[in-house]
N, CA, C and O of each residue as an XYZ file, in Angstrom:
772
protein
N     -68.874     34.392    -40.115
C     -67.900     33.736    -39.284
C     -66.610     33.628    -40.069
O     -66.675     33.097    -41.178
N     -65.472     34.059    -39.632
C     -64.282     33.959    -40.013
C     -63.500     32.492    -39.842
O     -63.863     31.776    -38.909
N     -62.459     32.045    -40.705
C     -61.473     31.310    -40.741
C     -61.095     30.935    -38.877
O     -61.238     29.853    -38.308
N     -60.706     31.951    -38.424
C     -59.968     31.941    -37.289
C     -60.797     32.031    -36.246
O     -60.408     32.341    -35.120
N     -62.131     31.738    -36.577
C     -63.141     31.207    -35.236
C     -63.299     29.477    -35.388
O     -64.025     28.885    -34.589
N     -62.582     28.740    -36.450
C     -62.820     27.701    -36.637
C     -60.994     27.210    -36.339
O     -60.346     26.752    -37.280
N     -60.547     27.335    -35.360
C     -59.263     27.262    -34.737
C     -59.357     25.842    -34.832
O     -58.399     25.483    -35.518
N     -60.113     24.746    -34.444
C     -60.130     23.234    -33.954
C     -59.565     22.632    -35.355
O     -59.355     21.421    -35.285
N     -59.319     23.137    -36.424
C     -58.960     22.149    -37.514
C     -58.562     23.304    -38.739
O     -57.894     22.822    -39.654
N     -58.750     24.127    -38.808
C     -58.573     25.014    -39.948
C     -59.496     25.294    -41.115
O     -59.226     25.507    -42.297
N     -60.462     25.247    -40.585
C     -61.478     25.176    -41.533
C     -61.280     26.118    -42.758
O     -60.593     27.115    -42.533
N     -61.741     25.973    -43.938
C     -62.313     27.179    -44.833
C     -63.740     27.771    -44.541
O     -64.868     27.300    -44.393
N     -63.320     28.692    -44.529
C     -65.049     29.599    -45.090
C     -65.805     28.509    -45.515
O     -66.627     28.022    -44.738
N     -65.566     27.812    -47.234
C     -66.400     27.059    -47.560
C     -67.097     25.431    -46.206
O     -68.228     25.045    -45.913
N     -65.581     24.941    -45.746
C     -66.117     23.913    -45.217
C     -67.004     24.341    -43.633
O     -67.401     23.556    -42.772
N     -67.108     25.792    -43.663
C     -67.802     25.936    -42.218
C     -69.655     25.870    -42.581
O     -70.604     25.801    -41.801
N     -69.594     25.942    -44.482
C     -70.720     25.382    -44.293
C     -71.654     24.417    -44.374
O     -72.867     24.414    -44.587
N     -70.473     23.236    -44.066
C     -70.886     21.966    -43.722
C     -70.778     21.591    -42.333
O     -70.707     20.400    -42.031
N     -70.759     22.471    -41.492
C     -70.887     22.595    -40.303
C     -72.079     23.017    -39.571
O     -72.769     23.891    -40.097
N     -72.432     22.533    -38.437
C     -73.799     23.231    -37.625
C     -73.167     24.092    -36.359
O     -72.442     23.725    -35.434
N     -73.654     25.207    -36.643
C     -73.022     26.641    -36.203
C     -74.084     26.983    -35.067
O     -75.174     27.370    -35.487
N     -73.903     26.884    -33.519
C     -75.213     26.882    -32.650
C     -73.850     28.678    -31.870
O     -72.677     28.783    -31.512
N     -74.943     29.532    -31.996
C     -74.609     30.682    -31.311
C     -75.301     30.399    -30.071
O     -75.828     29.321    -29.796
N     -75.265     31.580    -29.233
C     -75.380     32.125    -27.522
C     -76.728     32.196    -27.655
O     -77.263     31.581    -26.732
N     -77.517     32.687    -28.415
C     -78.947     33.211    -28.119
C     -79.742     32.061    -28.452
O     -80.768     31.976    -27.778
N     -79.500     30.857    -29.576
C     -79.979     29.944    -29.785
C     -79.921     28.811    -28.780
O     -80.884     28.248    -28.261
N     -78.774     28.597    -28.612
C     -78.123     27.955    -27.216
C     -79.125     27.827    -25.702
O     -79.425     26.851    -25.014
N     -79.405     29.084    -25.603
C     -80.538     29.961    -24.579
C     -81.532     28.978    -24.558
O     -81.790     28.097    -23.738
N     -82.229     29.426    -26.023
C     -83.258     28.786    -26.593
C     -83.450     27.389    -26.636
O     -84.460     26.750    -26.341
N     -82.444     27.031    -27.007
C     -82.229     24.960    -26.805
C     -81.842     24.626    -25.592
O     -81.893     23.402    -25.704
N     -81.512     24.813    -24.577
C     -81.429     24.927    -22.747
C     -82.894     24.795    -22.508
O     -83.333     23.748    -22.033
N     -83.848     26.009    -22.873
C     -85.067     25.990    -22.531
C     -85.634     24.796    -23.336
O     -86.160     23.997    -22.561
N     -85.695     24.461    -24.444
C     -86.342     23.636    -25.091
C     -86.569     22.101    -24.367
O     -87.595     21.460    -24.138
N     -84.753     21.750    -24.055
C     -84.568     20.485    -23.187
C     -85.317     20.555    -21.917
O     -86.069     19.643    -21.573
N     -85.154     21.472    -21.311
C     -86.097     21.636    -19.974
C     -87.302     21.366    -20.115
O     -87.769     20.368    -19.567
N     -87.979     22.098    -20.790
C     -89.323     21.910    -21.511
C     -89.916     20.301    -21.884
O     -90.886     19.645    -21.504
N     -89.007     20.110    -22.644
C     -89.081     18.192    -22.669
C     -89.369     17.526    -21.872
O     -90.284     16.704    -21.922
N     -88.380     17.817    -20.631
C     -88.155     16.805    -19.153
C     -89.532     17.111    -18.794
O     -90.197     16.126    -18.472
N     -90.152     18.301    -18.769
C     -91.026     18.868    -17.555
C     -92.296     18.136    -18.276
O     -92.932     17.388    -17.533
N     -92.746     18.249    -19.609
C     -93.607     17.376    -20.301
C     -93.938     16.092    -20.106
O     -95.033     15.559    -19.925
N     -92.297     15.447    -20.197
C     -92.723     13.771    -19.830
C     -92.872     13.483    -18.360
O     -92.711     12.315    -18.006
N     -93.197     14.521    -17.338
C     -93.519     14.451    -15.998
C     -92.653     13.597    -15.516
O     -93.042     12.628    -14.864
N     -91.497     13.797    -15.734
C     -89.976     13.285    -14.930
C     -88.992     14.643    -14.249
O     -88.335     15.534    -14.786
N     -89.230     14.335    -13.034
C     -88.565     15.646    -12.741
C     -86.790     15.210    -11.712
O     -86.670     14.367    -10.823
N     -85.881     15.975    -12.183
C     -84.538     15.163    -11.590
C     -84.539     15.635     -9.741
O     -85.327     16.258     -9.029
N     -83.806     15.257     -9.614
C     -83.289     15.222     -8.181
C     -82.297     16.340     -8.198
O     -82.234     17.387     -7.552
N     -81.271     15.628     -9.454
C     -79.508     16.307     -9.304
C     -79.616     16.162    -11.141
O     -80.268     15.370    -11.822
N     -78.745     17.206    -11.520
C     -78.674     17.055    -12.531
C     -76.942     16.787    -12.737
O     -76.344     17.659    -12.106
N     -76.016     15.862    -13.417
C     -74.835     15.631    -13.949
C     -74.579     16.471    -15.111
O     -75.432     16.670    -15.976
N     -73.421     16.959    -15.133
C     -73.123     17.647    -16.465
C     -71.839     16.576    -16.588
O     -71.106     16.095    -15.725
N     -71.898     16.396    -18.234
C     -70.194     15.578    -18.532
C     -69.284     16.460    -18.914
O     -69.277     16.934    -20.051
N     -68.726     16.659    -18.317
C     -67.510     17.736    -18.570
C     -66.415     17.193    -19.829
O     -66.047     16.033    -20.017
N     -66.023     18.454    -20.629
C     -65.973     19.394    -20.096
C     -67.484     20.060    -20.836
O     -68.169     20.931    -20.302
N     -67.740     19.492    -22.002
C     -68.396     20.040    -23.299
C     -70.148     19.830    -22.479
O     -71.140     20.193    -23.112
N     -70.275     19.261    -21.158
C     -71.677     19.535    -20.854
C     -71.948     20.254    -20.056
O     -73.121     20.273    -19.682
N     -70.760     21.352    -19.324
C     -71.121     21.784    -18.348
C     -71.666     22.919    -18.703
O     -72.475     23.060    -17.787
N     -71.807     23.910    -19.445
C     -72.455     24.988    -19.496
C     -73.952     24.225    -19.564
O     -74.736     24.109    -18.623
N     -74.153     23.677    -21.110
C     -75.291     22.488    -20.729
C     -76.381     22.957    -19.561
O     -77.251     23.783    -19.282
N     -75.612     21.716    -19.069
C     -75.747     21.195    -17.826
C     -76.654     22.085    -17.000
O     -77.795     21.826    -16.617
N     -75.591     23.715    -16.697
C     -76.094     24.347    -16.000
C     -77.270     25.354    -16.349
O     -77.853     26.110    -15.572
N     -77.476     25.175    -17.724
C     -78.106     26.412    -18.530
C     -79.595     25.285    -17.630
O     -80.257     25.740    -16.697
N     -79.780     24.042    -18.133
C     -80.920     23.577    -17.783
C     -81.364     22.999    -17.027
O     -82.570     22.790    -17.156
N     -80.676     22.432    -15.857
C     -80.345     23.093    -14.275
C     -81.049     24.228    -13.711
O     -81.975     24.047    -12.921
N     -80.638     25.497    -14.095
C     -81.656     26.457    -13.910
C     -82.813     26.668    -14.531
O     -83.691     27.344    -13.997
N     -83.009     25.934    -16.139
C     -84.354     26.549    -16.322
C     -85.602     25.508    -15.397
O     -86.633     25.940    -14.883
N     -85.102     24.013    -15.397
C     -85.455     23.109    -14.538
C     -86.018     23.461    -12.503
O     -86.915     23.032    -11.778
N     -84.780     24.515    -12.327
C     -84.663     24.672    -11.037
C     -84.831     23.723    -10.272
O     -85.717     23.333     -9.511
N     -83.356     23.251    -10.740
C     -82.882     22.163     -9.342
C     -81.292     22.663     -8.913
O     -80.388     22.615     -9.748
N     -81.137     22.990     -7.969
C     -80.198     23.150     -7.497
C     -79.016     22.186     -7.795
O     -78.083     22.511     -8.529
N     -79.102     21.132     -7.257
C     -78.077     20.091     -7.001
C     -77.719     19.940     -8.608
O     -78.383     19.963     -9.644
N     -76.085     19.746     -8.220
C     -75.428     19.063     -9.355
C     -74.200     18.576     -9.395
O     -73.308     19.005     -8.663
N     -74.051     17.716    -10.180
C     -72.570     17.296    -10.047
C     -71.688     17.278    -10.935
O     -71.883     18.105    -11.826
N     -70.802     16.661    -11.038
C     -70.036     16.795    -12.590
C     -68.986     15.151    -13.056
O     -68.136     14.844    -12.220
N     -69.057     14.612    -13.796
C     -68.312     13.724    -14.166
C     -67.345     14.087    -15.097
O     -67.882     14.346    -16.175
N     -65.728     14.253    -15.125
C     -64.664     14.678    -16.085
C     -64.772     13.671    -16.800
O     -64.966     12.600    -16.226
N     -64.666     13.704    -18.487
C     -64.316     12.319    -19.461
C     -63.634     12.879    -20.346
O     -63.606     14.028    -20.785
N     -63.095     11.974    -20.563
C     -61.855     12.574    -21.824
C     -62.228     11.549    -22.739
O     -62.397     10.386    -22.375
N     -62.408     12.070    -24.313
C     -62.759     10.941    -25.358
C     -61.712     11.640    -26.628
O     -60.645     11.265    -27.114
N     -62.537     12.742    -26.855
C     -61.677     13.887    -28.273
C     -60.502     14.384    -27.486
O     -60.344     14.821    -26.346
N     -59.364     14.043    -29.031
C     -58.570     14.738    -28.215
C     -58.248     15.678    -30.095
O     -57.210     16.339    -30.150
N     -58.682     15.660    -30.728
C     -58.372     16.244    -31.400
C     -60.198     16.428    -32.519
O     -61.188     15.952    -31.964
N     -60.416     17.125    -34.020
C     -61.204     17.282    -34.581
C     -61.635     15.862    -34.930
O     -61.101     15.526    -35.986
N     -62.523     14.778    -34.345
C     -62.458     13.272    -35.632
C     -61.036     12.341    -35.012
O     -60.626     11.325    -35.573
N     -60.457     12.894    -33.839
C     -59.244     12.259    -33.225
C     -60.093     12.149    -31.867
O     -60.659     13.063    -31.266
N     -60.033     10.882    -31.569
C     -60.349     10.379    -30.504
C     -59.586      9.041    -29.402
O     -59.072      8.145    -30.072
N     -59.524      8.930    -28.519
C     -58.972      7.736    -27.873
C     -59.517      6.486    -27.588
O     -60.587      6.325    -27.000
N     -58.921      5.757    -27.926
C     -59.937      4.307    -28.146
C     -61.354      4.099    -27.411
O     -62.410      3.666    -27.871
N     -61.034      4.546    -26.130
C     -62.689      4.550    -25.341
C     -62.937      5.756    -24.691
O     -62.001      6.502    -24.981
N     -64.043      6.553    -23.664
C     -63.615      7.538    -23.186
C     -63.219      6.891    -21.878
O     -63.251      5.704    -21.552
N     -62.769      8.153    -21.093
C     -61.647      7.388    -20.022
C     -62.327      8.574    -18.895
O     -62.548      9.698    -19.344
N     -62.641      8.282    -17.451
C     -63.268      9.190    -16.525
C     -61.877      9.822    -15.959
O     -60.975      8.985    -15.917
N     -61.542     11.036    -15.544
C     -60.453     11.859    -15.165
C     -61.045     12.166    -13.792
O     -62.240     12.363    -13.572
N     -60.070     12.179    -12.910
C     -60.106     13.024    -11.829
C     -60.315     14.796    -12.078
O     -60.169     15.580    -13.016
N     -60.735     14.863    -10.651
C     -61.629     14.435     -9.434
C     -62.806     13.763     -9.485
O     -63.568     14.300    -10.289
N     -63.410     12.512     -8.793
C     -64.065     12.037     -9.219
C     -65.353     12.099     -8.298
O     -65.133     12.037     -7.088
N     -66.725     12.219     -8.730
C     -68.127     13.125     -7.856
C     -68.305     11.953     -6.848
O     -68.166     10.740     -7.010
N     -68.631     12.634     -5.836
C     -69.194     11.842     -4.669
C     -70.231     11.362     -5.248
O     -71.217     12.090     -5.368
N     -70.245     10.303     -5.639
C     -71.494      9.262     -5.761
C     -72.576      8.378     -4.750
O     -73.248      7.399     -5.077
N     -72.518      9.003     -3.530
C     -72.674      7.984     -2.706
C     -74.443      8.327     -2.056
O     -75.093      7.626     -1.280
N     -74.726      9.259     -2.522
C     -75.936      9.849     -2.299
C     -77.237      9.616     -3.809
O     -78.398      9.982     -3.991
N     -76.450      8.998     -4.434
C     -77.169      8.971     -5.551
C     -78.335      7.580     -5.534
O     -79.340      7.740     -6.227
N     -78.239      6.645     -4.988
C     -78.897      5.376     -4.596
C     -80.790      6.369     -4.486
O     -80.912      7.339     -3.738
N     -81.843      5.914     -5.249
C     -82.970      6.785     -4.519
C     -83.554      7.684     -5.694
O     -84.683      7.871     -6.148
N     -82.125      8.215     -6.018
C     -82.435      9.923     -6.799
C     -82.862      9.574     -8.081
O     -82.799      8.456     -8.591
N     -83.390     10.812     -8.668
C     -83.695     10.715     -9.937
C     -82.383     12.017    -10.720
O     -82.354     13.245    -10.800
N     -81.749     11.238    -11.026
C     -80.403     12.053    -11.964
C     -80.501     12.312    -13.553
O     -80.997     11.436    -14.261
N     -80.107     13.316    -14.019
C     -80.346     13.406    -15.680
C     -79.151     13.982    -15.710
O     -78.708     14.684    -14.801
N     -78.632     13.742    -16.647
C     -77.073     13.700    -17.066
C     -77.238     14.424    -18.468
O     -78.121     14.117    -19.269
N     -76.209     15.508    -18.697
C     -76.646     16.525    -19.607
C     -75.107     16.090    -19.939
O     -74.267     15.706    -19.125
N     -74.919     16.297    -21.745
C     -73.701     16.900    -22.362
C     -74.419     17.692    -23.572
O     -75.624     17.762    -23.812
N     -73.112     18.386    -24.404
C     -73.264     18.780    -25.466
C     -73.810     17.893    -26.589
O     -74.800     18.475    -27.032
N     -73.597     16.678    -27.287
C     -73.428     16.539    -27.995
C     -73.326     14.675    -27.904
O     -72.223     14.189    -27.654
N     -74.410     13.842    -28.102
C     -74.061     12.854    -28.814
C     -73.332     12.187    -29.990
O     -73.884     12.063    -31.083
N     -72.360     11.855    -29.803
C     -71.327     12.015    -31.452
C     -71.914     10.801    -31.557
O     -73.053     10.492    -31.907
N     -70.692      9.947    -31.098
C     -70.648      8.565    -30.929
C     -71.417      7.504    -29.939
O     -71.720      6.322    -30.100
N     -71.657      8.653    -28.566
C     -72.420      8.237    -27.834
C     -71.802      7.036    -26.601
O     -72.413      6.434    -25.718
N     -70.611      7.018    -26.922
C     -69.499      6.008    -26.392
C     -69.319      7.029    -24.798
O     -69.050      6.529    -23.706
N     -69.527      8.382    -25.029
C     -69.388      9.264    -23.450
C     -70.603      9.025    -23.037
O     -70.676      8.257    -22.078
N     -71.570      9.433    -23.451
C     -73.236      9.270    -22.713
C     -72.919      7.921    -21.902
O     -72.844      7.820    -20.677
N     -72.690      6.563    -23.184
C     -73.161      5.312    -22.543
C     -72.177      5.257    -21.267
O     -72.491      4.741    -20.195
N     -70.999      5.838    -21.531
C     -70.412      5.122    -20.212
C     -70.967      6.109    -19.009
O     -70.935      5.570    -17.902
N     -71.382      7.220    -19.030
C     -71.599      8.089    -17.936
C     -73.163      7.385    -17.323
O     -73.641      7.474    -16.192
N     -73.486      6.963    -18.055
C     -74.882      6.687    -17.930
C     -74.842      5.462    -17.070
O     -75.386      5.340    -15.972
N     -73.951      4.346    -17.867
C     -73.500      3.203    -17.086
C     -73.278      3.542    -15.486
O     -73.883      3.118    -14.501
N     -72.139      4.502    -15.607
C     -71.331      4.780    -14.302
C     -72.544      5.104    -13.363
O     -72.521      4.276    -12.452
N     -73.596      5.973    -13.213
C     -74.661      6.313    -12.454
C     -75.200      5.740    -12.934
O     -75.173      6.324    -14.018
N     -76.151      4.422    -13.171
C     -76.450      3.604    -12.972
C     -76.043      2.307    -11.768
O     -76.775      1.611    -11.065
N     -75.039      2.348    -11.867
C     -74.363      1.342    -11.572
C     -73.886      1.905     -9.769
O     -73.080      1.315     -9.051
N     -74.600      3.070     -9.435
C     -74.259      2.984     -7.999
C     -75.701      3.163     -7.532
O     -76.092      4.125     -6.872
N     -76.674      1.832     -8.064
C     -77.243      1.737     -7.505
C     -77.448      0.395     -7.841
O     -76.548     -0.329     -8.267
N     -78.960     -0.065     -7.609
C     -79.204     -1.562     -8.271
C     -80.029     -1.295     -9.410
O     -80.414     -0.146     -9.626
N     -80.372     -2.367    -10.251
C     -80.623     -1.871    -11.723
C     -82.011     -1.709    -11.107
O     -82.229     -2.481    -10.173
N     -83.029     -0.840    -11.443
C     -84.563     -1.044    -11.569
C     -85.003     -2.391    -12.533
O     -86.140     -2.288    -12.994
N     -84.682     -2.936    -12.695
C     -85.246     -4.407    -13.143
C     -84.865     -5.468    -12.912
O     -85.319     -6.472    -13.462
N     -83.767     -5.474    -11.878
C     -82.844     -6.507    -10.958
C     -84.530     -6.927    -10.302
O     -85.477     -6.262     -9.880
N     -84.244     -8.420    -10.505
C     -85.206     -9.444     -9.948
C     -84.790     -9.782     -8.317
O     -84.101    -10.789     -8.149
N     -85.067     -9.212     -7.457
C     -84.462     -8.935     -5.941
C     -85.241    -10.156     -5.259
O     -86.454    -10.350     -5.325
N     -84.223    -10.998     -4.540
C     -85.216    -12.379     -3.798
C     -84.847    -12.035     -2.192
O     -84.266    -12.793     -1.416
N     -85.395    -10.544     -1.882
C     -85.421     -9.892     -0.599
C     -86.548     -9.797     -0.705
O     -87.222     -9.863     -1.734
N     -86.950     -9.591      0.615
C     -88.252     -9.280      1.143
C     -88.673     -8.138      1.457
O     -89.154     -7.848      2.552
N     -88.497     -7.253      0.340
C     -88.809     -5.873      0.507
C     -89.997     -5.304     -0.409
O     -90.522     -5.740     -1.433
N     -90.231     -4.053      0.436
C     -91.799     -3.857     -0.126
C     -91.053     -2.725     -1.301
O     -89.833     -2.561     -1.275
N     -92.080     -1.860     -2.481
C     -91.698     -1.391     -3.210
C     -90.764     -0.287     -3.019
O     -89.796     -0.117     -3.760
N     -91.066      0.509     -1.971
C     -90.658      2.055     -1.363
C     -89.379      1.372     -0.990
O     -88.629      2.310     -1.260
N     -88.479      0.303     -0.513
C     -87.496     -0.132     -0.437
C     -86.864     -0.662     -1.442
O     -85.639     -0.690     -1.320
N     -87.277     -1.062     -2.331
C     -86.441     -1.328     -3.631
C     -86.474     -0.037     -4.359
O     -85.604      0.120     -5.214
N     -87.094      0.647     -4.217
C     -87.418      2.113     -5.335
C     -85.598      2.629     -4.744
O     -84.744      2.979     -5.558
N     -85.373      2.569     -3.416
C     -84.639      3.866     -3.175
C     -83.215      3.115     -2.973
O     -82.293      3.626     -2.337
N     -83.138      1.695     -3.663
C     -82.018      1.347     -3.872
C     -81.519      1.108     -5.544
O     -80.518      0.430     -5.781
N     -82.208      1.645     -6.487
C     -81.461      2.403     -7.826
C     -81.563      3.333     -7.900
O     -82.047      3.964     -6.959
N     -81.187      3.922     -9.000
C     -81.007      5.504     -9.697
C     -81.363      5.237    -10.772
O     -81.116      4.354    -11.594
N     -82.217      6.414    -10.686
C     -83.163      6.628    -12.041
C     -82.883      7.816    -12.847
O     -83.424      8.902    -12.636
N     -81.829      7.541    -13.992
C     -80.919      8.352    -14.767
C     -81.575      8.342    -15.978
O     -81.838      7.346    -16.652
N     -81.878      9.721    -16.275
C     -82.107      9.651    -17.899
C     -80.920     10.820    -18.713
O     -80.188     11.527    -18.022
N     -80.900     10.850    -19.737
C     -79.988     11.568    -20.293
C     -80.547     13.048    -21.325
O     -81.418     12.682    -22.114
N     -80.305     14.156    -21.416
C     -80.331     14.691    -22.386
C     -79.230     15.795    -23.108
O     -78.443     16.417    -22.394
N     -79.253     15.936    -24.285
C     -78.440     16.546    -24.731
C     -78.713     17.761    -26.114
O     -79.727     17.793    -26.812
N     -77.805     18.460    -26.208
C     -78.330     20.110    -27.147
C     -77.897     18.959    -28.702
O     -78.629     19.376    -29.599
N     -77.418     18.298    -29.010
C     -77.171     17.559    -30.473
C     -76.974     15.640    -30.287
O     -76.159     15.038    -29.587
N     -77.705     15.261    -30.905
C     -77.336     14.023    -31.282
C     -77.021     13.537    -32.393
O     -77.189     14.255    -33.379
N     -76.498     12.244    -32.561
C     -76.327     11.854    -34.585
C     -76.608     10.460    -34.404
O     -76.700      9.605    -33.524
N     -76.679     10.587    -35.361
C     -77.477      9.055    -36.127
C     -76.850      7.752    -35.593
O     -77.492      6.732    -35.344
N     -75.251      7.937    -35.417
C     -74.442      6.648    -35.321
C     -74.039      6.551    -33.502
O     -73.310      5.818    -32.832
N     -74.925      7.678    -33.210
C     -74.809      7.214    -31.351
C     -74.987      6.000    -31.217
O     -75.662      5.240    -31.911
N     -74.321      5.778    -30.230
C     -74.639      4.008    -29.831
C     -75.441      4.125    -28.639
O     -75.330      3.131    -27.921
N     -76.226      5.028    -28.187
C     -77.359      4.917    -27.119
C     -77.976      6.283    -27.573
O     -77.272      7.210    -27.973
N     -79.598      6.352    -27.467
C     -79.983      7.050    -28.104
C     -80.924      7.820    -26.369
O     -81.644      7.246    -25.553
N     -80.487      9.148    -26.435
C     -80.341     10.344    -25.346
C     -81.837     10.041    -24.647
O     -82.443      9.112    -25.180
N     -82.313     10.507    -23.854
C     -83.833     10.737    -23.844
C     -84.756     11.729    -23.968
O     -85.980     11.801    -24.076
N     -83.571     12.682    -23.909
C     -84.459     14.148    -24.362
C     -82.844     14.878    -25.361
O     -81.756     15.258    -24.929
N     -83.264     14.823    -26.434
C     -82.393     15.835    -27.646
C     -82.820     17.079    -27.902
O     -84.047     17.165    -27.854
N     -82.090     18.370    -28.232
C     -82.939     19.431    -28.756
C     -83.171     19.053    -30.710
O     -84.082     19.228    -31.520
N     -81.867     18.512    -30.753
C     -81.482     18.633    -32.816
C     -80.773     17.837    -32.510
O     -79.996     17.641    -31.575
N     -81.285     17.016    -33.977
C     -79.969     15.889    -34.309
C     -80.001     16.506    -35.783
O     -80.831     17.030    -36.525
N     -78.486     16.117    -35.809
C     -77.549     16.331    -37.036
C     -76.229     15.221    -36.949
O     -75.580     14.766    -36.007
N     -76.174     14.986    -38.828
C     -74.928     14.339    -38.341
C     -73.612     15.093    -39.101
O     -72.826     14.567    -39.889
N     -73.623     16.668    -38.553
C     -72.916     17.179    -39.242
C     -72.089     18.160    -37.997
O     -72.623     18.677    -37.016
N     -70.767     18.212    -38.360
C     -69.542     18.828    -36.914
C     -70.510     20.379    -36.533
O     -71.036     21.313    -37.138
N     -70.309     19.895    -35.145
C     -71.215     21.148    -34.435
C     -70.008     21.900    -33.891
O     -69.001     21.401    -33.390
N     -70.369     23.571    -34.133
C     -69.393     24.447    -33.572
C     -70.590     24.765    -32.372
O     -71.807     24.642    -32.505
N     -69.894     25.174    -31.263
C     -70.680     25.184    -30.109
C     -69.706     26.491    -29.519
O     -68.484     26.586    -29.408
N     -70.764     27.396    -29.212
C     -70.187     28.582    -28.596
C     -68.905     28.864    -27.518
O     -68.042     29.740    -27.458
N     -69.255     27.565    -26.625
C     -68.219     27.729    -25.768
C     -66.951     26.766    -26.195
O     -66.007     26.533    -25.439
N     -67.061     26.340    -27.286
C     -66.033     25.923    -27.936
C     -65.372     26.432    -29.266
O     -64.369     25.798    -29.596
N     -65.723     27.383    -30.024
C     -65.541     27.497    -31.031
C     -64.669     28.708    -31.175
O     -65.025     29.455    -32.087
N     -63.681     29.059    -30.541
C     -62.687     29.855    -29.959
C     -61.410     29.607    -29.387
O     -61.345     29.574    -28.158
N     -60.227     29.400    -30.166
C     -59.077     28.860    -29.612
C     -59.089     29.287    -28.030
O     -59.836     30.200    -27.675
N     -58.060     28.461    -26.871
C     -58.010     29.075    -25.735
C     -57.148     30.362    -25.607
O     -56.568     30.862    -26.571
N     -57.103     30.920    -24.193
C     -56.458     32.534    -24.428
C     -55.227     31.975    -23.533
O     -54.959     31.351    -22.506
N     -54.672     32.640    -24.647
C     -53.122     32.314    -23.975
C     -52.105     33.727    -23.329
O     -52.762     34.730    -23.052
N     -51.441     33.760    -23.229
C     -50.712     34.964    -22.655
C     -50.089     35.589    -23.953
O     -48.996     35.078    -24.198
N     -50.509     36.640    -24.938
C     -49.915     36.936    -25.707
C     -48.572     37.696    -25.907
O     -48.473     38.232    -24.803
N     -47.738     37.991    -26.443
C     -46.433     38.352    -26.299
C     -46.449     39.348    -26.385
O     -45.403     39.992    -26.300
């Protein structure tokens, strides 16, 4: 790997190998792995969420190995630079029709647990359009009616680290070392002169 595949900060040769370097074919391989997980702990999703932008390939790689059609997408902005971040993450427009989610069983995919400050709030956010599953309800409803008024969200992701502040439910690798990730590890294409 060259200098100039490490565009996000300027890396050296030397410091790329303090880096975790995930190529296309491995990638493949850790898509299937996460799938594999879900299907084990006999939790199967409804809809799967990708957090954009860094979960949507994600997202969709295990989506299909899963085969569930449905999906949605939540925009968050947190990094705005290598280790540069904005005080909290912040949800961006367009924002997913949430209104079908009450019932479902949702798993919410990103790249990468850093901080874990994106998971928790995405996780929050679908959660929270429904009622909690442990809300003490003084209705008179039988179970099949309280079942299909939360959402039952779990999370997984291709990297986690140690200092997440919510810990994923299905990880492929944790490391707590800067992950180059295929569909990131390539300045964008610009119109050259």
């Amino acid at each position: 790997m060259s200098e100039a595949t490490a565009f996000d900060d300027g890396a050296s040769t030397s410091d790329l190998e303090d880096r975790e370097v995930l190529g296309w074919a491995e990638f493949g391989e850790a898509a299937r792995d996460l799938a594999r997980e879900v299907v084990r702990s006999g939790w199967m999703p409804d809809l799967v969420v990708a957090v954009a932008r860094g979960g949507l390939v994600p997202a969709g790689a295990v989506a299909y190995a899963l085969g569930t059609k449905a999906m949605g997408t939540l925009n968050v902005e947190f990094y705005t630079g290598v280790a540069e971040t904005l005080p909290e993450p912040v949800v961006l427009p367009p924002l997913m029709d949430t209104s079908e989610l009450p019932g479902r069983k949702v798993l919410v995919v990103d790249d990468v647990a850093d901080s874990g400050k994106t998971l928790a709030l995405v996780m929050d956010l679908i959660r929270s359009k429904g009622l909690p599953a442990d809300l003490d309800l003084d209705l008179d409803l039988d179970d099949d009616a309280t079942e299909s008024l939360h959402v039952d969200a779990r999370s997984a992701v291709v990297y986690a680290k140690p200092r997440s502040v919510i810990e994923p439910d299905y990880v492929w690798r944790r490391t707590d070392r800067w992950i180059m990730f295929p569909w990131s590890s390539q300045p964008p294409v610009t119109e050259e002169p």
